[in-house]
CHARMM internal coordinates of N, CA and C (Angstrom, degrees):
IC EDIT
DIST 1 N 1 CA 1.4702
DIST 1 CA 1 C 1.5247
ANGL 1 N 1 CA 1 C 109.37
DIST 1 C 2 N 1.3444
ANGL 1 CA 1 C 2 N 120.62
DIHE 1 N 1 CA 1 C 2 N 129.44
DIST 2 N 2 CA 1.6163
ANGL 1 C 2 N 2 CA 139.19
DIHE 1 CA 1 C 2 N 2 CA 161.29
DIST 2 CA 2 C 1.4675
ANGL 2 N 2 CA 2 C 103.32
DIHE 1 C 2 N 2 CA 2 C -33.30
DIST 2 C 3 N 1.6459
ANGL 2 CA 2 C 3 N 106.29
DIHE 2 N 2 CA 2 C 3 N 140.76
DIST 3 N 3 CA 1.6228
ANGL 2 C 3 N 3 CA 101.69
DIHE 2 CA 2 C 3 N 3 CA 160.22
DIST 3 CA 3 C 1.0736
ANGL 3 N 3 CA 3 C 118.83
DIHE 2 C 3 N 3 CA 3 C -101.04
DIST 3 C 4 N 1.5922
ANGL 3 CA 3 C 4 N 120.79
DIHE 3 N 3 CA 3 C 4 N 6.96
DIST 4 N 4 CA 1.6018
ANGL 3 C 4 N 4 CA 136.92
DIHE 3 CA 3 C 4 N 4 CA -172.08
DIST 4 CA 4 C 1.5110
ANGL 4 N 4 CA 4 C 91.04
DIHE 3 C 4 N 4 CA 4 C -67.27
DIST 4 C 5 N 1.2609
ANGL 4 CA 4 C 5 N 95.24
DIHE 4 N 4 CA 4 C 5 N 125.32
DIST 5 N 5 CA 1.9370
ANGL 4 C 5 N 5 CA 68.79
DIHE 4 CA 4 C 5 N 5 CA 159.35
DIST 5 CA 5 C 1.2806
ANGL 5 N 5 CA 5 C 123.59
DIHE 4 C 5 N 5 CA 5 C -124.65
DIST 5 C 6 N 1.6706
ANGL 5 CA 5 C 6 N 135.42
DIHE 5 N 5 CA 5 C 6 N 34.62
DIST 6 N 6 CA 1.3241
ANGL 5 C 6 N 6 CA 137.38
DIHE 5 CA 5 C 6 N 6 CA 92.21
DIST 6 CA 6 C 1.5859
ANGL 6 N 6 CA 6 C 110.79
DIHE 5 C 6 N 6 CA 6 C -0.42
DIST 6 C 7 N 1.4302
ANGL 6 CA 6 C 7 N 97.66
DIHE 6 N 6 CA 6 C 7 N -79.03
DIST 7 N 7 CA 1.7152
ANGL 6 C 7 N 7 CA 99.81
DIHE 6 CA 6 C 7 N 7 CA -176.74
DIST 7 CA 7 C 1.7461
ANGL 7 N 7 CA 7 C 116.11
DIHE 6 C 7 N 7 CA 7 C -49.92
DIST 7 C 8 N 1.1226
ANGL 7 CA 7 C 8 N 94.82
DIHE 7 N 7 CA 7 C 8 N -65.15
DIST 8 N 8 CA 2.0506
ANGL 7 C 8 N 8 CA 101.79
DIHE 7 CA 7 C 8 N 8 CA 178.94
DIST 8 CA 8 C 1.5290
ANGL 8 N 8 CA 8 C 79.78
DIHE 7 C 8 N 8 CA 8 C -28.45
DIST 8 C 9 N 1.4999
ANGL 8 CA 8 C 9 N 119.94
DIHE 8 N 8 CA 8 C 9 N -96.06
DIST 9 N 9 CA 1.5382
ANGL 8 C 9 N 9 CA 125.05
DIHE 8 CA 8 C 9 N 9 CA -154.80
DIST 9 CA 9 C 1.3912
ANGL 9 N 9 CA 9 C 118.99
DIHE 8 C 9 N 9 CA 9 C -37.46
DIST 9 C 10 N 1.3826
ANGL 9 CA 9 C 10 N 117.40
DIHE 9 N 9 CA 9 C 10 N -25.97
DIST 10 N 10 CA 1.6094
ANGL 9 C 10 N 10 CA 117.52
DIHE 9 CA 9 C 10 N 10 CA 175.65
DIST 10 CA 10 C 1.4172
ANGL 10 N 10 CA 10 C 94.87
DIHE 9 C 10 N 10 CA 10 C -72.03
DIST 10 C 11 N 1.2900
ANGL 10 CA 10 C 11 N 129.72
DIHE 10 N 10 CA 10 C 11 N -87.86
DIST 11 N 11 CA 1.4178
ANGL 10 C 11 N 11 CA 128.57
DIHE 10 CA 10 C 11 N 11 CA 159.67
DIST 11 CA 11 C 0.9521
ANGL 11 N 11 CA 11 C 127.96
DIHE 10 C 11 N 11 CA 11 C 35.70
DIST 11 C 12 N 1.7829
ANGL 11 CA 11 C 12 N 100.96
DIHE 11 N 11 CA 11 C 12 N -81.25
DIST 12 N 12 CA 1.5320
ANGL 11 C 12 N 12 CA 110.14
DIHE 11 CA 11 C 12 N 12 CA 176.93
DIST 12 CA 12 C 1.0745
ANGL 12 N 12 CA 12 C 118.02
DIHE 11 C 12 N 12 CA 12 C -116.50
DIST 12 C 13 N 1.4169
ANGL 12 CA 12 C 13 N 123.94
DIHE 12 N 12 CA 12 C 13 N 56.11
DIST 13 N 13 CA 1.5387
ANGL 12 C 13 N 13 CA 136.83
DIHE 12 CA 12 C 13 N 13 CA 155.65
DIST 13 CA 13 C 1.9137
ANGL 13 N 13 CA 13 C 86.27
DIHE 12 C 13 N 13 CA 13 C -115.89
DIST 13 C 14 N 1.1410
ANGL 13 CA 13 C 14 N 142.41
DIHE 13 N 13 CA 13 C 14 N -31.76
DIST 14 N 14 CA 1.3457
ANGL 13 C 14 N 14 CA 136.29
DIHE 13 CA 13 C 14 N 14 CA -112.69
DIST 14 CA 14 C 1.6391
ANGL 14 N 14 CA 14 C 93.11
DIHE 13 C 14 N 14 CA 14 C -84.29
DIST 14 C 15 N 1.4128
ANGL 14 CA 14 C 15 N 134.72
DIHE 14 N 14 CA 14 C 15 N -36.98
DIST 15 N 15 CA 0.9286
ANGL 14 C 15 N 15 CA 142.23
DIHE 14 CA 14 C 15 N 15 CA 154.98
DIST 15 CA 15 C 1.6985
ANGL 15 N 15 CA 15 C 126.85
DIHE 14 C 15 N 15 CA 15 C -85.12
DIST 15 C 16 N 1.0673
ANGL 15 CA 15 C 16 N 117.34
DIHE 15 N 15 CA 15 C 16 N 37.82
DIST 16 N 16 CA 1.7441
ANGL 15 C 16 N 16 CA 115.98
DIHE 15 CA 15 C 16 N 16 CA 172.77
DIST 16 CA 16 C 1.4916
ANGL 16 N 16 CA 16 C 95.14
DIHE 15 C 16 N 16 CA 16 C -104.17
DIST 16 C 17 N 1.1292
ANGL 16 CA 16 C 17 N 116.56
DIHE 16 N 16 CA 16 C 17 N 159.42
DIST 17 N 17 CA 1.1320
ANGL 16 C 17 N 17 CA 123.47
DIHE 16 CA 16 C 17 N 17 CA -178.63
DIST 17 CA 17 C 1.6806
ANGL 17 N 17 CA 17 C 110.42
DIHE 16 C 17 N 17 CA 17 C -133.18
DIST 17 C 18 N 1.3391
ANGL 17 CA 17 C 18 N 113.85
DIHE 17 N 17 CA 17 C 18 N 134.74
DIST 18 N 18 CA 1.8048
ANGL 17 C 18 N 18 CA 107.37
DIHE 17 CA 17 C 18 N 18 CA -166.82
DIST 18 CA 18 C 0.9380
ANGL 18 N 18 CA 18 C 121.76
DIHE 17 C 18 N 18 CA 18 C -49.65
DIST 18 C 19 N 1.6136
ANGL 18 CA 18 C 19 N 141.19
DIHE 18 N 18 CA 18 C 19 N -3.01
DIST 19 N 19 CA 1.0975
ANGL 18 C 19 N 19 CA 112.41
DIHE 18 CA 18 C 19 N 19 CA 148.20
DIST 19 CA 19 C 1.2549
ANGL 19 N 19 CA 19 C 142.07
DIHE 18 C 19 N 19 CA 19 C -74.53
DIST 19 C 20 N 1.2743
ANGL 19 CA 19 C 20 N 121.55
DIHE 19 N 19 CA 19 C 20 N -17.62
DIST 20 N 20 CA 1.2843
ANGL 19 C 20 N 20 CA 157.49
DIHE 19 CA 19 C 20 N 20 CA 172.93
DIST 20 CA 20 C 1.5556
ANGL 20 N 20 CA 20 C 99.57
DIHE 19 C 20 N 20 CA 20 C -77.99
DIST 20 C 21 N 0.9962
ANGL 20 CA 20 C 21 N 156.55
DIHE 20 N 20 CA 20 C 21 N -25.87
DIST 21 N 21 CA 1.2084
ANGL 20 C 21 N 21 CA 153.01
DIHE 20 CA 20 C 21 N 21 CA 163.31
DIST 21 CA 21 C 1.9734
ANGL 21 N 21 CA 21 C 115.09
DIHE 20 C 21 N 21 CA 21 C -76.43
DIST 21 C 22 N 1.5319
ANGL 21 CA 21 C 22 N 92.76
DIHE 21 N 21 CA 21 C 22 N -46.92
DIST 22 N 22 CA 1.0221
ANGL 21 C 22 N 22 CA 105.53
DIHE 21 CA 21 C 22 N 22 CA 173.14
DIST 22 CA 22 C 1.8589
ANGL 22 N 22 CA 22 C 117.34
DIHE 21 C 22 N 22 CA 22 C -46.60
DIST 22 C 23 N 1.8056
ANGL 22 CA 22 C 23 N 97.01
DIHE 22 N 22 CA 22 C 23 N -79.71
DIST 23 N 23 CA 1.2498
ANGL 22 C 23 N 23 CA 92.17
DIHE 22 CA 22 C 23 N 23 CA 167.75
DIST 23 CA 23 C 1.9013
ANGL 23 N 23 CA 23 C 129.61
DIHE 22 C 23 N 23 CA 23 C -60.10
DIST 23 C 24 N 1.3957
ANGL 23 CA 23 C 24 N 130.48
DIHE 23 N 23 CA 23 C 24 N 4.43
DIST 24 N 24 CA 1.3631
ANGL 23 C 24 N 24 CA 125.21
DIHE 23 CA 23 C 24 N 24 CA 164.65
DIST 24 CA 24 C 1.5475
ANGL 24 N 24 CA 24 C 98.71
DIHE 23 C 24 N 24 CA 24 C -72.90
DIST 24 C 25 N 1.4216
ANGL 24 CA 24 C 25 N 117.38
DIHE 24 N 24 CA 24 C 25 N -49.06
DIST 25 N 25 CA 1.8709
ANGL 24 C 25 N 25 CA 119.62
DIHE 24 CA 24 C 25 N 25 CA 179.74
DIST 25 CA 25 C 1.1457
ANGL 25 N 25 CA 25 C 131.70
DIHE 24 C 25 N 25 CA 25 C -58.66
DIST 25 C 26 N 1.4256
ANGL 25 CA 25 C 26 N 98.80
DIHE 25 N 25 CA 25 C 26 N -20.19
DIST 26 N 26 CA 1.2140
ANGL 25 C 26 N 26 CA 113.43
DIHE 25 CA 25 C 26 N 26 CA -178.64
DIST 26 CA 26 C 1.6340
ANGL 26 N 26 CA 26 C 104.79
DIHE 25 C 26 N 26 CA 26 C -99.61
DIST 26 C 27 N 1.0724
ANGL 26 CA 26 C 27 N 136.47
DIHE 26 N 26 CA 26 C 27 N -15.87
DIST 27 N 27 CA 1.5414
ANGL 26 C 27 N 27 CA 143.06
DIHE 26 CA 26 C 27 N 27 CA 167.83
DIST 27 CA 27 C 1.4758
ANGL 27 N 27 CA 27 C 94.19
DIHE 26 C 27 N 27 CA 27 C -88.33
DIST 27 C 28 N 1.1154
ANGL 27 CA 27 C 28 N 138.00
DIHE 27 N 27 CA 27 C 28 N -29.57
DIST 28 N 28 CA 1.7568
ANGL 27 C 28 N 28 CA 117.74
DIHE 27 CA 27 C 28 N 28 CA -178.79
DIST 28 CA 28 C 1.7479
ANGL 28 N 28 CA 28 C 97.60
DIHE 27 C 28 N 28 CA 28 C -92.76
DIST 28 C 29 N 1.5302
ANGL 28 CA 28 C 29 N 134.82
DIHE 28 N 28 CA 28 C 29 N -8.96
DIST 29 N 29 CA 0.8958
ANGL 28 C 29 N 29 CA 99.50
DIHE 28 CA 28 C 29 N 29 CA -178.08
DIST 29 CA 29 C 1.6788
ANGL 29 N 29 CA 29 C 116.59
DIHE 28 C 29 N 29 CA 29 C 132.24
DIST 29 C 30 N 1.7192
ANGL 29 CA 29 C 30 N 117.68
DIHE 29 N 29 CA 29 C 30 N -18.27
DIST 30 N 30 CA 1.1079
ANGL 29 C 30 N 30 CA 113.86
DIHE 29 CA 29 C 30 N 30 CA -155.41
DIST 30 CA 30 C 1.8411
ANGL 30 N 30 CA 30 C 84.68
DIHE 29 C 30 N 30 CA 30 C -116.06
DIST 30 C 31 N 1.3297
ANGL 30 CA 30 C 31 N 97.41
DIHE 30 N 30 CA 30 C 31 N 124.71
DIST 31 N 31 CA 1.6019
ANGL 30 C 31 N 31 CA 114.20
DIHE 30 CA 30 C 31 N 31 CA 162.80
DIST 31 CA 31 C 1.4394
ANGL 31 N 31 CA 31 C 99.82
DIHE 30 C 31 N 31 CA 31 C -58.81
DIST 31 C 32 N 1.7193
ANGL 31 CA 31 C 32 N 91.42
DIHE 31 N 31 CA 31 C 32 N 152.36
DIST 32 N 32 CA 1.1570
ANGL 31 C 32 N 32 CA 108.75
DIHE 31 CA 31 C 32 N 32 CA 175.73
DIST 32 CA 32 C 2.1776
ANGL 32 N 32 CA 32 C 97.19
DIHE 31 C 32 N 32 CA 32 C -121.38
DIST 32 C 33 N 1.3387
ANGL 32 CA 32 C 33 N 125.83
DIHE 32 N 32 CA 32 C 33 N 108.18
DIST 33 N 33 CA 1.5893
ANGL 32 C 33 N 33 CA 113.93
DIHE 32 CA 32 C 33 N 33 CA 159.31
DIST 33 CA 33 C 1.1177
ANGL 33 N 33 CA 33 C 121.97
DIHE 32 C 33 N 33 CA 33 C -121.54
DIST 33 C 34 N 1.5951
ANGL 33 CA 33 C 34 N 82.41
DIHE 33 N 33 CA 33 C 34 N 143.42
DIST 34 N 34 CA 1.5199
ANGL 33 C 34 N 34 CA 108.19
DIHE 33 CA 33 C 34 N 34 CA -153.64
DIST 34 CA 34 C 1.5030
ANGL 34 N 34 CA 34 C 96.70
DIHE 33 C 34 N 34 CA 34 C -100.09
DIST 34 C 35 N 1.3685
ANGL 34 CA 34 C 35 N 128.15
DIHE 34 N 34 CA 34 C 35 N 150.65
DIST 35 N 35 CA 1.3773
ANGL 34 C 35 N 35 CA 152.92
DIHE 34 CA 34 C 35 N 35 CA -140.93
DIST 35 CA 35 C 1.4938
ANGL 35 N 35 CA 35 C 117.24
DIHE 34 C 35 N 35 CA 35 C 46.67
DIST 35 C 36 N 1.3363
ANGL 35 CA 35 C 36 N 108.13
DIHE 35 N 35 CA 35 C 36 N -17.13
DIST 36 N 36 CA 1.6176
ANGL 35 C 36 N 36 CA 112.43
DIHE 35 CA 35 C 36 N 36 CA -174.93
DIST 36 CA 36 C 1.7310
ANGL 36 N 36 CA 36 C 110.93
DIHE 35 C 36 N 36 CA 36 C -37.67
DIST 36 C 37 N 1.1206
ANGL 36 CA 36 C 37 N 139.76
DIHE 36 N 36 CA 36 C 37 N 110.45
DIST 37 N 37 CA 1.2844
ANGL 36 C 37 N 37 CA 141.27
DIHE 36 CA 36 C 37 N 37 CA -175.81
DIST 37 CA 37 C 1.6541
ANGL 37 N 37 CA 37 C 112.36
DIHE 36 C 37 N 37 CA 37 C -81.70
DIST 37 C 38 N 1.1971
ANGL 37 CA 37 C 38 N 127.77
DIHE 37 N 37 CA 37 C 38 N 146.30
DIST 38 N 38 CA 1.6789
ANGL 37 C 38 N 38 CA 126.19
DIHE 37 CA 37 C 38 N 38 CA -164.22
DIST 38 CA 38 C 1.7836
ANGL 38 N 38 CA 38 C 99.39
DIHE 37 C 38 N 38 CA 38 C -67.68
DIST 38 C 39 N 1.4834
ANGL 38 CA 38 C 39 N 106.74
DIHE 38 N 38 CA 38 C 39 N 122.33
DIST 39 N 39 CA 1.8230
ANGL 38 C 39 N 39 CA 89.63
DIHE 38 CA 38 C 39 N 39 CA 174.39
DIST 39 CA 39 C 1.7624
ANGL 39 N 39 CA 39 C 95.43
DIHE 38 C 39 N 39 CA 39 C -115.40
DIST 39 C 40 N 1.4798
ANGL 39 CA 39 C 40 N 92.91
DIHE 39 N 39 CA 39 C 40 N 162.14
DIST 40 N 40 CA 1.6559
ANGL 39 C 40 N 40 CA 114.22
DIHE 39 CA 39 C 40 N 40 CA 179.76
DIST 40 CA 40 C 1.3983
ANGL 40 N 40 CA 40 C 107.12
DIHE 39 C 40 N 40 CA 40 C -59.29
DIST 40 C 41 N 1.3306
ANGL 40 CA 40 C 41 N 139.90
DIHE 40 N 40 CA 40 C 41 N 154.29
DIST 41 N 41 CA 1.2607
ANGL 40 C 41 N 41 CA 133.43
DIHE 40 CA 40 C 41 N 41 CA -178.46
DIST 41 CA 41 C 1.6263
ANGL 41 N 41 CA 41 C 95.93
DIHE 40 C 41 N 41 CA 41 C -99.26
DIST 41 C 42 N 1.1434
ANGL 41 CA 41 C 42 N 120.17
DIHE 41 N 41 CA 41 C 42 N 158.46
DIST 42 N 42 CA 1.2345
ANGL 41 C 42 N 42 CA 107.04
DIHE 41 CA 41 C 42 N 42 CA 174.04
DIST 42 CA 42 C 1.4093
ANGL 42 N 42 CA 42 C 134.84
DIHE 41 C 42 N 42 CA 42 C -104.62
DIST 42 C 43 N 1.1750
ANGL 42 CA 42 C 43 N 111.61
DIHE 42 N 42 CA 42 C 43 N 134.20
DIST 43 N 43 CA 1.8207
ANGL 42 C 43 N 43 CA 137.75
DIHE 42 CA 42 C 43 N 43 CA -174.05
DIST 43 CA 43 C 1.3548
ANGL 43 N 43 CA 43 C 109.56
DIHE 42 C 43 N 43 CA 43 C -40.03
DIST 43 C 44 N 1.5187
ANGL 43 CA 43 C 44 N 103.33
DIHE 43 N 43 CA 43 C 44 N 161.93
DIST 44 N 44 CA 1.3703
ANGL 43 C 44 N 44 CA 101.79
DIHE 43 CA 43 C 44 N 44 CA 128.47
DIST 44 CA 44 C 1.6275
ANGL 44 N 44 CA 44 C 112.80
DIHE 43 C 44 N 44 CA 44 C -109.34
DIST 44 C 45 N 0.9627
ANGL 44 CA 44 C 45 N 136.72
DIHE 44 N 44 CA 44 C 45 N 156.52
DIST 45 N 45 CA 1.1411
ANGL 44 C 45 N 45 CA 159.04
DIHE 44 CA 44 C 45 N 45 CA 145.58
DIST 45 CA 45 C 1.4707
ANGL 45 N 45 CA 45 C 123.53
DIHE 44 C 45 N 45 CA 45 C -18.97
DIST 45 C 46 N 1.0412
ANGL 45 CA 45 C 46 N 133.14
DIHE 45 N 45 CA 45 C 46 N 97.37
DIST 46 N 46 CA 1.4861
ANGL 45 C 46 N 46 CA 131.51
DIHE 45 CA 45 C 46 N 46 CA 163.63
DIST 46 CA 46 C 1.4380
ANGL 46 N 46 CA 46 C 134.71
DIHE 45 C 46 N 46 CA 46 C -40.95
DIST 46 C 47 N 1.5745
ANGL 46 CA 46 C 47 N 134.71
DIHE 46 N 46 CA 46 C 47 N 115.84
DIST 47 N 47 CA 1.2728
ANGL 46 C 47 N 47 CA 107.39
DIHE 46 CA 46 C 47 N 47 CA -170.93
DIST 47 CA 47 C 1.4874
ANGL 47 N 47 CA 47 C 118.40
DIHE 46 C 47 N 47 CA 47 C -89.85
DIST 47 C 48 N 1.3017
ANGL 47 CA 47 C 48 N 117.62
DIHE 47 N 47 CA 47 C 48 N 164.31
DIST 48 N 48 CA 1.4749
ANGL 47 C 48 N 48 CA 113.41
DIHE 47 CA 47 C 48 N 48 CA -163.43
DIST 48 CA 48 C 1.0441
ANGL 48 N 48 CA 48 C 112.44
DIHE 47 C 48 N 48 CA 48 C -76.86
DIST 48 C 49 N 1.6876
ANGL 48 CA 48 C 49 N 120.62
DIHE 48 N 48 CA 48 C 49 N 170.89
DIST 49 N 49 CA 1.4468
ANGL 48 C 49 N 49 CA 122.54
DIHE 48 CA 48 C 49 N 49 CA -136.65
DIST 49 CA 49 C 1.4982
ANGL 49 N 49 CA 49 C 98.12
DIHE 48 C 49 N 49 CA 49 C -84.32
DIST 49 C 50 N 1.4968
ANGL 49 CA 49 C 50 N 118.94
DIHE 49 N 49 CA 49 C 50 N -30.98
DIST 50 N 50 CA 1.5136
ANGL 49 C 50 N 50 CA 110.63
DIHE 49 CA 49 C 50 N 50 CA 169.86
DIST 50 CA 50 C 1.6752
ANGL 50 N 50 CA 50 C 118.60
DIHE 49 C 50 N 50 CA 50 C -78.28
DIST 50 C 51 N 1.4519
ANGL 50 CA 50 C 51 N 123.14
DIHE 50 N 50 CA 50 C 51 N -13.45
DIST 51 N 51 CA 1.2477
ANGL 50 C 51 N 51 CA 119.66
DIHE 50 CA 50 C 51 N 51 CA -161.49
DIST 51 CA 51 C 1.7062
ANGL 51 N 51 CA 51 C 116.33
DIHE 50 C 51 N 51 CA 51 C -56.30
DIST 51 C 52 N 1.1227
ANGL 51 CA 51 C 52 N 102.10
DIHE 51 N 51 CA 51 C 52 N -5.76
DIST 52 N 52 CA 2.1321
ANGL 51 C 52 N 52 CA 96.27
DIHE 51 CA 51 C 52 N 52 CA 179.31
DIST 52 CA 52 C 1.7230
ANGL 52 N 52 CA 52 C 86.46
DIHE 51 C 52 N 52 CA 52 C -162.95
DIST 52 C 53 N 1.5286
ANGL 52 CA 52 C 53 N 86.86
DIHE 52 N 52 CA 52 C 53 N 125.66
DIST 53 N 53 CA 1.6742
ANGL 52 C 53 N 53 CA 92.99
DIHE 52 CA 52 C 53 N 53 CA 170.75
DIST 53 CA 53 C 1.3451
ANGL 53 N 53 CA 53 C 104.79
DIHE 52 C 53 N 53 CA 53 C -101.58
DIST 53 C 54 N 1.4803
ANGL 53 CA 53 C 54 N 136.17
DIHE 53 N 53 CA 53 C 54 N 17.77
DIST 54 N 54 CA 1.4972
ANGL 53 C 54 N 54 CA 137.03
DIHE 53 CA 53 C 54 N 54 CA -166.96
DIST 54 CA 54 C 1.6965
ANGL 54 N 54 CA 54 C 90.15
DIHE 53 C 54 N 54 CA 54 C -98.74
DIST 54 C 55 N 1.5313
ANGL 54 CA 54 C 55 N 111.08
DIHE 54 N 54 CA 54 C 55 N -18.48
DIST 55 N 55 CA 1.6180
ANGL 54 C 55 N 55 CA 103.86
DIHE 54 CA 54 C 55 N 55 CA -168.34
DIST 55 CA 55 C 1.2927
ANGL 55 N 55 CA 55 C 100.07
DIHE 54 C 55 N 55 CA 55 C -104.97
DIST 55 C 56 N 1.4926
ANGL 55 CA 55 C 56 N 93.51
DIHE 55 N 55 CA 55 C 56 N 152.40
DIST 56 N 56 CA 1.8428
ANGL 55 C 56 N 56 CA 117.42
DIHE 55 CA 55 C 56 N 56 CA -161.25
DIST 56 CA 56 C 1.8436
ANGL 56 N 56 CA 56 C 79.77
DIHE 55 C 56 N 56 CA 56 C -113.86
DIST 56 C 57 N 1.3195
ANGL 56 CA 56 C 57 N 118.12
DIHE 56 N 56 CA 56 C 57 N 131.48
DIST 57 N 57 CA 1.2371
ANGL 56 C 57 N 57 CA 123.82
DIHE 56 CA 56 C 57 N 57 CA -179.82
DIST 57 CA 57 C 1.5318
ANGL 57 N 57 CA 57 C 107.79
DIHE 56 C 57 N 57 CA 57 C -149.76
DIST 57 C 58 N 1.3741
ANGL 57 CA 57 C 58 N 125.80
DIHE 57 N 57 CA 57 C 58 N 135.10
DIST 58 N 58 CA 1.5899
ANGL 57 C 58 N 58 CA 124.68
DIHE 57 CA 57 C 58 N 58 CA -154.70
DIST 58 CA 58 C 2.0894
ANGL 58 N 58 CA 58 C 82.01
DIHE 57 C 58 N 58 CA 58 C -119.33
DIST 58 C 59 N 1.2381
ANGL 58 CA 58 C 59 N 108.89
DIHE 58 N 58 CA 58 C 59 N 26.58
DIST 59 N 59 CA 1.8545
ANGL 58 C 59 N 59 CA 101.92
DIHE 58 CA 58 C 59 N 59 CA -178.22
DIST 59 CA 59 C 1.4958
ANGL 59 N 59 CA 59 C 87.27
DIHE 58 C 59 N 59 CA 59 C -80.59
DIST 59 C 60 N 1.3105
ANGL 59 CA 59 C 60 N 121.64
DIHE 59 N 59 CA 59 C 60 N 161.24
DIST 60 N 60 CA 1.5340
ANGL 59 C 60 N 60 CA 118.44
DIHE 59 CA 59 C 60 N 60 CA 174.35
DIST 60 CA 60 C 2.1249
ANGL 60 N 60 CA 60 C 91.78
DIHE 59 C 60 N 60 CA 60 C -109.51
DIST 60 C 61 N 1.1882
ANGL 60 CA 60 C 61 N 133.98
DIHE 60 N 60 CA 60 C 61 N 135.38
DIST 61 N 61 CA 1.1969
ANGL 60 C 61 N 61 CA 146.90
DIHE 60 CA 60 C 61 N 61 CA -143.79
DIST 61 CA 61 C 1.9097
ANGL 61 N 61 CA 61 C 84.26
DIHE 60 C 61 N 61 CA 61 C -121.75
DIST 61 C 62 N 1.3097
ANGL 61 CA 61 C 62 N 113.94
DIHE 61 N 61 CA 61 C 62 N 102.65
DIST 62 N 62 CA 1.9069
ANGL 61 C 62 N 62 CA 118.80
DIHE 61 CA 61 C 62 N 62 CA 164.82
DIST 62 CA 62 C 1.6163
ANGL 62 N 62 CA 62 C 88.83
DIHE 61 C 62 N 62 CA 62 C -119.48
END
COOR INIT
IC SEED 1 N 1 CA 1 C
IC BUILD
């Protein structure tokens, strides 16, 4: 056996199969929703390319 334990955890996920994962998540606790679509977390906001001429910024501004 690996001492990575990355590896251990690949290991012993390598044969579970989603339902079996499912119901362990669902016995510790973690919902599963279904249609929920992936959303953006939200930012802050960038300031615009003139807003501070004290900042040295290597972003290229199109």
């Amino acid at each position: 056996m690996s001492d990575d334990p990355l590896q251990r955890l690949a290991d012993a996920v390598a044969e579970v199969t989603e339902e079996e994962a499912a119901a362990l998540l669902s016995a510790l606790g973690v919902r599963r929703e279904k249609g929920r679509s992936a959303q953006a977390l939200p930012t802050t906001p960038l300031p615009g390319p003139a807003s501070s001429s004290g900042v040295r910024s290597e972003v290229e501004w199109v």
